[in-house]
C-alpha positions as CSV (number, residue, x, y, z in Angstrom):
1,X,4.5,20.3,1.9
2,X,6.4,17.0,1.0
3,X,8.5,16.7,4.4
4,X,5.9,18.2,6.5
5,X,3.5,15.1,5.1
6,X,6.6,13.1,5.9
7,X,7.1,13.4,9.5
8,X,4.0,13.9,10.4
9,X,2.6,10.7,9.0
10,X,5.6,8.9,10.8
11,X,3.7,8.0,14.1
12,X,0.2,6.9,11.6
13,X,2.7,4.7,9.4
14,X,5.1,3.3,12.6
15,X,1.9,1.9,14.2
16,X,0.5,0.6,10.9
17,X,3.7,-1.2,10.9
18,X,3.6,-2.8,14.2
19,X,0.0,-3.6,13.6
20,X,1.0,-5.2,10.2
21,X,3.4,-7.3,11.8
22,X,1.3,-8.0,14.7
23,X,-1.3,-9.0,12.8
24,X,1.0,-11.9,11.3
25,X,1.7,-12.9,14.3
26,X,-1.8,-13.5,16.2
27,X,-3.8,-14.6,13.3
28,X,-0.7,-17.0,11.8
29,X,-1.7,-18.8,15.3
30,X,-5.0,-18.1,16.3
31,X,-5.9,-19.5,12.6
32,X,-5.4,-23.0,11.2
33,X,-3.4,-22.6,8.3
34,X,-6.9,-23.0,6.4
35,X,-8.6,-20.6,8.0
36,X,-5.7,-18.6,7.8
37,X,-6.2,-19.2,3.3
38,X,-9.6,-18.8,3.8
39,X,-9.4,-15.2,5.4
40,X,-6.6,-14.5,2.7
41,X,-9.1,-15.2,-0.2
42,X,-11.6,-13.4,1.1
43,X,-9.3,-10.0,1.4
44,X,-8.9,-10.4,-1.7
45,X,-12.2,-11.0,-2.6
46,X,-13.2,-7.8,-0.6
47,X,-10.4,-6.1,-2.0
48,X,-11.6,-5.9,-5.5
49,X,-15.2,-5.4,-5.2
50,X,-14.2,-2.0,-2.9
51,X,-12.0,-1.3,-6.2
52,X,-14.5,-2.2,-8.6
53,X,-17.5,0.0,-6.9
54,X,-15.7,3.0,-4.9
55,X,-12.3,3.4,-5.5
56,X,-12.8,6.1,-8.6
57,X,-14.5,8.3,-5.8
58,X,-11.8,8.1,-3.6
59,X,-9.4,9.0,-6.1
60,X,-11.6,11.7,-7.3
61,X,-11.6,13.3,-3.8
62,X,-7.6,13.1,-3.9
63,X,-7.2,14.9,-7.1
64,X,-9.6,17.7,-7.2
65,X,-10.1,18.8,-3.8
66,X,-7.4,21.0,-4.5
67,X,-9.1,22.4,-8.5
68,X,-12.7,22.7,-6.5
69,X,-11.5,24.6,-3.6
70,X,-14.1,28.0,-4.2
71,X,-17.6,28.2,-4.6
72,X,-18.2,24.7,-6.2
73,X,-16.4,22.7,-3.5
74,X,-19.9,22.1,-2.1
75,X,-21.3,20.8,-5.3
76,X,-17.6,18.7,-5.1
77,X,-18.8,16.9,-1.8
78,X,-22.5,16.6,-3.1
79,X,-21.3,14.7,-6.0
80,X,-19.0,12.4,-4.0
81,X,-21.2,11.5,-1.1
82,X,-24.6,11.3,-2.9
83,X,-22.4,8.5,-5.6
84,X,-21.1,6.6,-2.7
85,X,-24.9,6.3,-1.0
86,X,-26.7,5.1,-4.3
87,X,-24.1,2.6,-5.1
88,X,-24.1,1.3,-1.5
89,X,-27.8,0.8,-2.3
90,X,-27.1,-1.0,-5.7
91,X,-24.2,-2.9,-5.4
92,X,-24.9,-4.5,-1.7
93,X,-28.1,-6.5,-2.5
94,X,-27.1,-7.8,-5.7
95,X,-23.2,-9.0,-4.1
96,X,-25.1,-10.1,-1.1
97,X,-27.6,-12.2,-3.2
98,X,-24.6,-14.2,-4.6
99,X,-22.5,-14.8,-2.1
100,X,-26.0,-16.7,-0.4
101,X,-25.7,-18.9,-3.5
102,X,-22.3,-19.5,-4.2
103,X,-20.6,-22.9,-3.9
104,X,-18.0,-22.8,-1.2
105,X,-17.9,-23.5,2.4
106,X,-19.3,-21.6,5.0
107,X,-16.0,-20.5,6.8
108,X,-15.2,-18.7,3.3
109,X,-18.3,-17.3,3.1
110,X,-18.5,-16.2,6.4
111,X,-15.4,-14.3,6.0
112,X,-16.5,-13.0,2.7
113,X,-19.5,-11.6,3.8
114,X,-17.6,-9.7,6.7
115,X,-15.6,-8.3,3.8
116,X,-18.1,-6.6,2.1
117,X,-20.3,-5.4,4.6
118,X,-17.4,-3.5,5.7
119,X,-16.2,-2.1,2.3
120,X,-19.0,1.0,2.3
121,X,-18.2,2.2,5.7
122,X,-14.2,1.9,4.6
123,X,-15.3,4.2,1.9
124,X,-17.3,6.9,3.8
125,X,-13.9,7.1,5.8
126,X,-11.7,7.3,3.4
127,X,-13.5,9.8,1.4
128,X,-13.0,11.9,4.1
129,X,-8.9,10.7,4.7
130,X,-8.6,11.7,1.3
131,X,-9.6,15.2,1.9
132,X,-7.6,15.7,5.1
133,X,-4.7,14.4,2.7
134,X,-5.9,16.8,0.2
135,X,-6.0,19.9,2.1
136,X,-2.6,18.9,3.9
137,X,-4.4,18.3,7.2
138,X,-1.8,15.9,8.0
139,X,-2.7,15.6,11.9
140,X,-6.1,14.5,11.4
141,X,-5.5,12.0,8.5
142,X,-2.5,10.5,10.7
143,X,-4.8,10.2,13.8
144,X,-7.4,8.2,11.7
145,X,-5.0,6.0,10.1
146,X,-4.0,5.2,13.9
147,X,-6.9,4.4,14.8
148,X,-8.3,2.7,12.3
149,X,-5.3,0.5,12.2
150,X,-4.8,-0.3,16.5
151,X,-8.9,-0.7,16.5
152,X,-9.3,-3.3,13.3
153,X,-6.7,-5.3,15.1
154,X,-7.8,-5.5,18.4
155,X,-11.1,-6.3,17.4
156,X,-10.1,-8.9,14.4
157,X,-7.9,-10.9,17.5
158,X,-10.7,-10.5,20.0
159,X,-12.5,-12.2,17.2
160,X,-10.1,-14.5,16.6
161,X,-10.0,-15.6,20.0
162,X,-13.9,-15.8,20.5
163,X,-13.6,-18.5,17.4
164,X,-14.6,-16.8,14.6
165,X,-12.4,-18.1,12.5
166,X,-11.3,-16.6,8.8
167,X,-13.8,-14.1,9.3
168,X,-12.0,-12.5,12.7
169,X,-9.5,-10.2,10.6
170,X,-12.0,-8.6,8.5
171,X,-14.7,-8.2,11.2
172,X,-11.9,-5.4,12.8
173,X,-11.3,-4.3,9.4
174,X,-14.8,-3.3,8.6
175,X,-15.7,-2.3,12.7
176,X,-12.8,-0.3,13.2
177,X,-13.7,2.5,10.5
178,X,-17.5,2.5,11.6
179,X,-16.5,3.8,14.8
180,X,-14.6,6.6,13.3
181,X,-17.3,7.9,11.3
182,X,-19.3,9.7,14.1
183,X,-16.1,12.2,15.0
184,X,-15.7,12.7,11.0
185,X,-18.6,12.6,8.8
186,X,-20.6,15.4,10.6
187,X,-17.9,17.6,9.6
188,X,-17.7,16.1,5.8
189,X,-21.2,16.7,5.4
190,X,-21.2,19.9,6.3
191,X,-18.9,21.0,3.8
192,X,-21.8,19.5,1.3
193,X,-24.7,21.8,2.5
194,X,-26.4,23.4,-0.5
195,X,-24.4,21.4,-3.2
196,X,-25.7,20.4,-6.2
197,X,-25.1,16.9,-7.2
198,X,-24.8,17.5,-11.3
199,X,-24.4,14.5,-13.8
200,X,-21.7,16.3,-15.9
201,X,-19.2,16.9,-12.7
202,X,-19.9,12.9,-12.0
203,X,-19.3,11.7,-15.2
204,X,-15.4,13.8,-15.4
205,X,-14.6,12.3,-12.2
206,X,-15.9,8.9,-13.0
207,X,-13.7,9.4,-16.6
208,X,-10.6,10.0,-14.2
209,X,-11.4,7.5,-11.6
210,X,-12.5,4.8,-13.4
211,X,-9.1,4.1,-14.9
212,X,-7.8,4.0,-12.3
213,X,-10.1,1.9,-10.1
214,X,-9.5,-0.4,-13.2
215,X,-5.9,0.2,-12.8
216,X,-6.0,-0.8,-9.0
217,X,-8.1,-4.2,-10.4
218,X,-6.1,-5.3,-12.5
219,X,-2.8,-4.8,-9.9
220,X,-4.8,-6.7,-7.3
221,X,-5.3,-9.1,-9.9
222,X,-1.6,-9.3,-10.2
223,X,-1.7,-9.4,-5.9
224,X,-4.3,-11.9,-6.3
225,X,-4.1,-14.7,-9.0
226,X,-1.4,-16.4,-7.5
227,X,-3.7,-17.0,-4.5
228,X,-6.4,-18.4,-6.3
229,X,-4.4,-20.5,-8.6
230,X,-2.5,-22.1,-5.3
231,X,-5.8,-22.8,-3.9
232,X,-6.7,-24.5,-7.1
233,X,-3.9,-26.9,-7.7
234,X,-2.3,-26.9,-3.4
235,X,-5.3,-26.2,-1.4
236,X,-6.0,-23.4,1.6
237,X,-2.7,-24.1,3.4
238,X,-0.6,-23.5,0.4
239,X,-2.5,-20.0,0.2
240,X,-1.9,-19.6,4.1
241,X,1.7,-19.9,3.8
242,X,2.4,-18.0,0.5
243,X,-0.1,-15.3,2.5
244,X,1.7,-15.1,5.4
245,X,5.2,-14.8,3.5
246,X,3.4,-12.2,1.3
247,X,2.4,-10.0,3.9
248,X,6.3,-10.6,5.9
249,X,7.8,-9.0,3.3
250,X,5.1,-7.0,1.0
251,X,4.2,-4.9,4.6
252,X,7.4,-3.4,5.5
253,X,7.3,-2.3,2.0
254,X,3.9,-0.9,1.4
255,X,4.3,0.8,5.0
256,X,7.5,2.9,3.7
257,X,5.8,3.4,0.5
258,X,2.1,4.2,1.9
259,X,3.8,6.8,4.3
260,X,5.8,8.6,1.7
261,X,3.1,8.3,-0.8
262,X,0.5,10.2,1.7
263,X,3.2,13.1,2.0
264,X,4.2,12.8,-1.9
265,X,1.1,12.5,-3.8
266,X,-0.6,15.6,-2.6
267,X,2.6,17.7,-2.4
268,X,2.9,16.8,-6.3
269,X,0.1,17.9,-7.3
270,X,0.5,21.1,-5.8
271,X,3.3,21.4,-7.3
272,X,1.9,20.6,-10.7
273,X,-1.0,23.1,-10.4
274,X,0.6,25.7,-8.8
275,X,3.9,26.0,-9.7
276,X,6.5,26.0,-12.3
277,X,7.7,22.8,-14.2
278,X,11.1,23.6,-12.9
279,X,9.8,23.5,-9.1
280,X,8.1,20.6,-10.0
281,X,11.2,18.4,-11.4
282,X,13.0,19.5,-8.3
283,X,10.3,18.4,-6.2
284,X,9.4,15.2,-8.2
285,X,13.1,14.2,-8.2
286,X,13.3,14.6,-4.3
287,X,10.7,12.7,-4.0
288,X,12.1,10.2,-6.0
289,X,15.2,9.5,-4.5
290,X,13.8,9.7,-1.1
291,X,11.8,6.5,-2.1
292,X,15.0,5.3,-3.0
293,X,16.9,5.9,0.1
294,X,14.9,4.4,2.1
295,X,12.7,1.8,0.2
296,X,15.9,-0.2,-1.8
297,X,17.8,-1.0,1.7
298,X,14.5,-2.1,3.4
299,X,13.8,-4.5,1.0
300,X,17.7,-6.0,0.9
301,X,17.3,-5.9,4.5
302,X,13.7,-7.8,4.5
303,X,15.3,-10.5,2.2
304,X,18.4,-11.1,4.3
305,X,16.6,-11.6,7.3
306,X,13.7,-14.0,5.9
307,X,14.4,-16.8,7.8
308,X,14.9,-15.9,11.3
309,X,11.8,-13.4,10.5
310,X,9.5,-16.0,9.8
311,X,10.9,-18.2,12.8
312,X,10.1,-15.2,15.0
313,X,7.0,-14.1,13.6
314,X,5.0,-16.8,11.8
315,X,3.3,-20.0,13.2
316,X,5.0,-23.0,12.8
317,X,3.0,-24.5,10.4
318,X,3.6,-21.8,8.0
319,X,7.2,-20.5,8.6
320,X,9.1,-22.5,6.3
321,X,7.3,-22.2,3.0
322,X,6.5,-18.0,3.9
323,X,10.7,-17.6,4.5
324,X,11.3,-19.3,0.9
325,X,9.1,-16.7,-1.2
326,X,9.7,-13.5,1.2
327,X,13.2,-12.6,-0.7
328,X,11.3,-12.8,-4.3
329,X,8.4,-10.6,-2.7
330,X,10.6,-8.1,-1.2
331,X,11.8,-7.6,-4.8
332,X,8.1,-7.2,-6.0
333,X,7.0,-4.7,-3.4
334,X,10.1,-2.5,-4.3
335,X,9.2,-2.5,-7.5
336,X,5.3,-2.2,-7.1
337,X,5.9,0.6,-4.4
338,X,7.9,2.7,-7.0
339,X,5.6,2.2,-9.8
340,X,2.5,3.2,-7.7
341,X,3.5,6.2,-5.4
342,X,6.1,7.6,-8.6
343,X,6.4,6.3,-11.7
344,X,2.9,6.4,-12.4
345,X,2.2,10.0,-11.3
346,X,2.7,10.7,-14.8
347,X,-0.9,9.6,-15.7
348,X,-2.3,11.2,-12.9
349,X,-0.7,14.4,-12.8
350,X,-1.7,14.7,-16.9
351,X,-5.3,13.2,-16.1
352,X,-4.4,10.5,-18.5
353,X,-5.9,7.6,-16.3
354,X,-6.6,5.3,-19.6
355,X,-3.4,5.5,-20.0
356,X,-2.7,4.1,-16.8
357,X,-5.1,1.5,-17.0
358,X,-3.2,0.4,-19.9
359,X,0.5,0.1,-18.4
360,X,-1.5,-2.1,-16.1
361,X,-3.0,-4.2,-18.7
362,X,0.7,-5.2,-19.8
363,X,1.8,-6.8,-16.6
364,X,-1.8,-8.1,-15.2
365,X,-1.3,-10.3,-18.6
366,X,2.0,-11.1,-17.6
367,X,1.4,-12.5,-14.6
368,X,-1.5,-14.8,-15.4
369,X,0.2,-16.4,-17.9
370,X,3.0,-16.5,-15.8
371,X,1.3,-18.0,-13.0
372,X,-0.2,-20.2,-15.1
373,X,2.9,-21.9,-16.2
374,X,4.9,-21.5,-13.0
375,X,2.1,-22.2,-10.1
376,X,2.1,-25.9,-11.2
377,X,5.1,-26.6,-11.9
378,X,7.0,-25.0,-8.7
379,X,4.3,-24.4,-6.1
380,X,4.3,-21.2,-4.1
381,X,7.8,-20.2,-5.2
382,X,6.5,-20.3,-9.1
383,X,4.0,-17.7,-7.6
384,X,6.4,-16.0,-6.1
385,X,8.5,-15.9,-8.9
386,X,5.8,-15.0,-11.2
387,X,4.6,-12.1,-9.0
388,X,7.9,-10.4,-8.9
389,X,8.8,-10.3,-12.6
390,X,5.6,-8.8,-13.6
391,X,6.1,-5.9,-11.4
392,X,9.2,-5.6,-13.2
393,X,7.4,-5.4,-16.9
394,X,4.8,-3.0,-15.0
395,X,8.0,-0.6,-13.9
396,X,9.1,-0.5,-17.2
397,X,5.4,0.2,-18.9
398,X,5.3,2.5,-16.7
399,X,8.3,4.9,-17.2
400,X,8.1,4.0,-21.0
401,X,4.2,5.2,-21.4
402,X,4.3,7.8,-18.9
403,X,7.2,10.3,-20.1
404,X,5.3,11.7,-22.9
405,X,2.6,12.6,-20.6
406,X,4.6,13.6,-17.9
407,X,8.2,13.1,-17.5
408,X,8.9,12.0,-14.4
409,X,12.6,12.5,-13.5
410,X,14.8,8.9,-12.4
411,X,17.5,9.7,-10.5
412,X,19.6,7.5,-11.5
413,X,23.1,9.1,-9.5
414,X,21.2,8.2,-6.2
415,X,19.8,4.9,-7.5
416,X,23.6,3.9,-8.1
417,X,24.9,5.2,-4.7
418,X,21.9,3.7,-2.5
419,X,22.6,0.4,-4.7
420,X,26.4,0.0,-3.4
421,X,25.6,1.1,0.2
422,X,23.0,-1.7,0.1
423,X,25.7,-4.5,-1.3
424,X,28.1,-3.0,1.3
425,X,25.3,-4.0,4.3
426,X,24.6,-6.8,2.2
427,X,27.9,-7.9,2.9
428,X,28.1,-7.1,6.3
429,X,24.9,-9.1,7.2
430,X,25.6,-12.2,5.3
431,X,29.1,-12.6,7.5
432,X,27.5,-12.7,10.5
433,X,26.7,-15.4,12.6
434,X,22.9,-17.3,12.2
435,X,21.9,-17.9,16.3
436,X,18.2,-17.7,14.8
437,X,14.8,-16.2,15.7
438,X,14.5,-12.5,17.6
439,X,18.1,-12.7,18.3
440,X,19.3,-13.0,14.4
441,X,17.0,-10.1,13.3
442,X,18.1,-7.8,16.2
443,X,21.6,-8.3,15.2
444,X,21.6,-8.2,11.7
445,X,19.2,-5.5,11.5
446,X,21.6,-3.4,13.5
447,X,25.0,-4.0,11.4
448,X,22.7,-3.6,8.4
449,X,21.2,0.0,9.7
450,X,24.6,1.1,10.6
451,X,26.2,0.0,7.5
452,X,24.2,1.3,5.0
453,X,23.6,4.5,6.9
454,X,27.7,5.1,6.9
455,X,28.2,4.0,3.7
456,X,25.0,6.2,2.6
457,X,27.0,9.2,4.0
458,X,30.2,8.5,2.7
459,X,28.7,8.2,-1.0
460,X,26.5,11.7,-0.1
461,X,23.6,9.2,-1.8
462,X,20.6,11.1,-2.0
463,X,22.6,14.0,-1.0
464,X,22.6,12.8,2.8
465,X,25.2,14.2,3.1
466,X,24.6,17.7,2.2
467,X,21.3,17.8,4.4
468,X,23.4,16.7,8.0
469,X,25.8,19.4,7.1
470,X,23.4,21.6,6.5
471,X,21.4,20.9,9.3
472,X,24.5,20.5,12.0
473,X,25.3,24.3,10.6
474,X,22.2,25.6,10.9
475,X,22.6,24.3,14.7
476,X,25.6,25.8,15.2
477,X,24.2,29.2,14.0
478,X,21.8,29.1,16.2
479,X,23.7,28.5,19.1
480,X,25.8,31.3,18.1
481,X,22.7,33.4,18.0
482,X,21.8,32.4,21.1
């Protein structure tokens, strides 16, 4: 289940990606560097009132799809849908009420408001995302993604370019889903008729969610109080620029990590409920040095190439300052990446979610206090600084809270393999010559690619090695055969 979610959510996560990536681009210069802070405010704004209101239903779809599938599975979809109407009811007035009174000026607000009128219809289609994941329907989860992703940018840019300033991203972020709905919620409802919407079956999957909708809070607090904290003491720009390197470096990341997560997730719990703890180390520590394969040289290779990156990608006004954090943010998305989509399984797989919210606790702490001392003192690299050693604390609460639950296996052979094939490109990269721009990341990102991937064979890291001479015999078998 694992490598058939991984290949076919390949295409979904490629053109997230480019959209990711695109999305710098435009909006670093159809936005002023302050509306630019201003629409990265407001995400986050957005971001943690979706958290706060639907984010335990989401995650309750995810993780008992697969325990309801029978006779209750309409009371399952009941319960879900039914929560998500009344607290669209509830919680929209009363956010909408505020935002008409609070302090700030109107390009904010504007772009605030976009935000949360989209975050409902965000979570009608990912309820139903969820399931696809669930039941391993990878095709239509990965068509969704796509087009979600390719709609909320076009429309955000046409936005952009009709002048609606800060507001123009989140506009396509919130139109995008809405047009998906009609081809998927039919077909989600359906799957409710003659369900019974029952108070006890809300209240176990509000005890799992919960935590971890707080969970997610308090790591978007972690995402988020740098931002805030720069605006306080440096203004919009200063959150423009440490945004725009932010998203550089923190979306290549969260791509790889997204995309193997969407195969890995579901294929673990499978694997947890259905078969043996044996098959389910084997599985977990496949999973877990896949991650590593792939995610440890993308983020080398992301901080290598930071400056001609940002040269090619980011607006002038923001370039320099976004190149100086995106090494230190690399690092943080690496670790963040492996602590979401792995490490912390353990508290999901065991349905020990306060756990969870508890590892999070430790490094949410860390990095207000952190930010706190270091935002003032060194600007957008203290943030950057900040951000990227409390992901550290939260890998290491993490794996030290979560192995009593369950123990998720590190593998620390291919973590010391992948590490030397990503000094060797390292190496490689760093002796090349600088010409700057497109021309510098082409280049370097070659040699890396090849580098690591030869020196990845040669150390059979992640057993690489093993699987192209297994595959190149099973080829020449089959020739045979033919």
């Amino acid at each position: 289940m694992f490598w058939r979610g991984v290949w076919g959510y390949l295409p979904a996560n490629i053109i997230q990606g480019l959209v990711g990536f695109g999305a710098i681009v435009v909006f670093t210069r159809l936005l002023s560097a302050e509306e630019f802070g201003r629409y990265a405010l407001a995400f986050s704004i957005m971001t943690l009132v979706h958290v706060a209101t639907f984010s335990w239903l989401e995650a309750a779809m995810a993780r008992f799809w697969a325990a309801e599938r029978g006779q209750t599975l309409a009371d399952h979809f009941t319960t879900l849908y039914r929560s998500a109407s009344v607290i669209t009811a509830l919680a929209l007035v009363p956010a909408a009420l505020l935002l008409w009174i609070a302090p700030v000026v109107m390009d904010l607000k504007l772009a605030v408001a976009a935000g949360l009128a989209g975050i409902p219809i965000r979570c009608f289609a990912k309820l139903a995302q969820e399931r696809y994941r669930a039941a391993g329907e990878v095709g239509r989860s990965a068509t969704m993604d796509i087009a979600v992703s390719l709609g909320g940018f076009v429309i955000g840019a046409g936005c952009a370019l009709g002048g609606l300033g800060a507001a123009s991203p989140l506009i396509g972020i919130g139109v995008a889903p809405l047009l998906t709905l009609p081809f998927v919620l039919p077909g989600e409802l359906r799957q409710a008729r003659g369900g019974v919407h029952y108070r006890a079956r809300m209240s176990t999957y509000a005890r799992y969610g919960y935590p971890i909708a707080a969970g997610l809070g308090l790591s978007l607090i972690m995402a988020s109080t740098d931002r805030f904290l720069l605006e306080i003491f440096l203004g919009p720009a200063a959150v423009g620029a440490y945004h725009a390197g932010y998203s550089l470096a923190s979306r290549t990341l969260d791509v790889l990590f997204i995309w193997l997560g969407a195969a890995g997730t579901p294929a673990l719990i499978m694997a947890w409920e259905q078969g043996s703890r044996d098959a389910f180390r084997t599985a977990a520590r496949e999973q877990a040095s896949t991650f590593i394969l792939i995610g440890l040289p993308a983020a080398v290779g992301v901080a290598l190439v930071a400056r001609p990156l940002a040269d090619f990608m980011i607006g002038e006004d923001l370039r320099l300052v976004a190149a100086s954090v995106t090494p230190w943010i690399a690092l943080s998305a690496l670790l963040s990446g492996v602590t979401a989509y792995y490490l912390s399984q353990s508290f999901v797989l065991g349905k020990r979610t306060d756990r969870l919210l508890l590892t999070l606790c430790i490094p949410a702490g860390a990095n207000v206090i952190l930010n706190l001392i270091l935002v003032p003192a060194m600007g957008v690299m203290g943030a950057a600084i900040a951000t990227t050693i409390s992901f550290a604390i939260g890998a290491a609460a993490s794996m030290v809270m979560g192995r009593p639950i369950v123990a998720m296996p590190v593998p620390w052979d291919t973590l010391v393999r992948c590490g030397v094939a990503s000094a060797l490109m390292g190496a490689a990269v760093m002796s090349l010559p600088a010409p700057g721009g497109f021309a510098e990341v082409v280049l370097k990102a070659g040699v890396g690619a090849c580098v690591y991937a030869a020196a990845a064979l040669l150390l059979n890291a992640a057993g690489v090695r093993d699987l192209a001479r297994g595959i190149l015999t099973r080829r020449r078998t089959s020739g045979m055969t033919a």
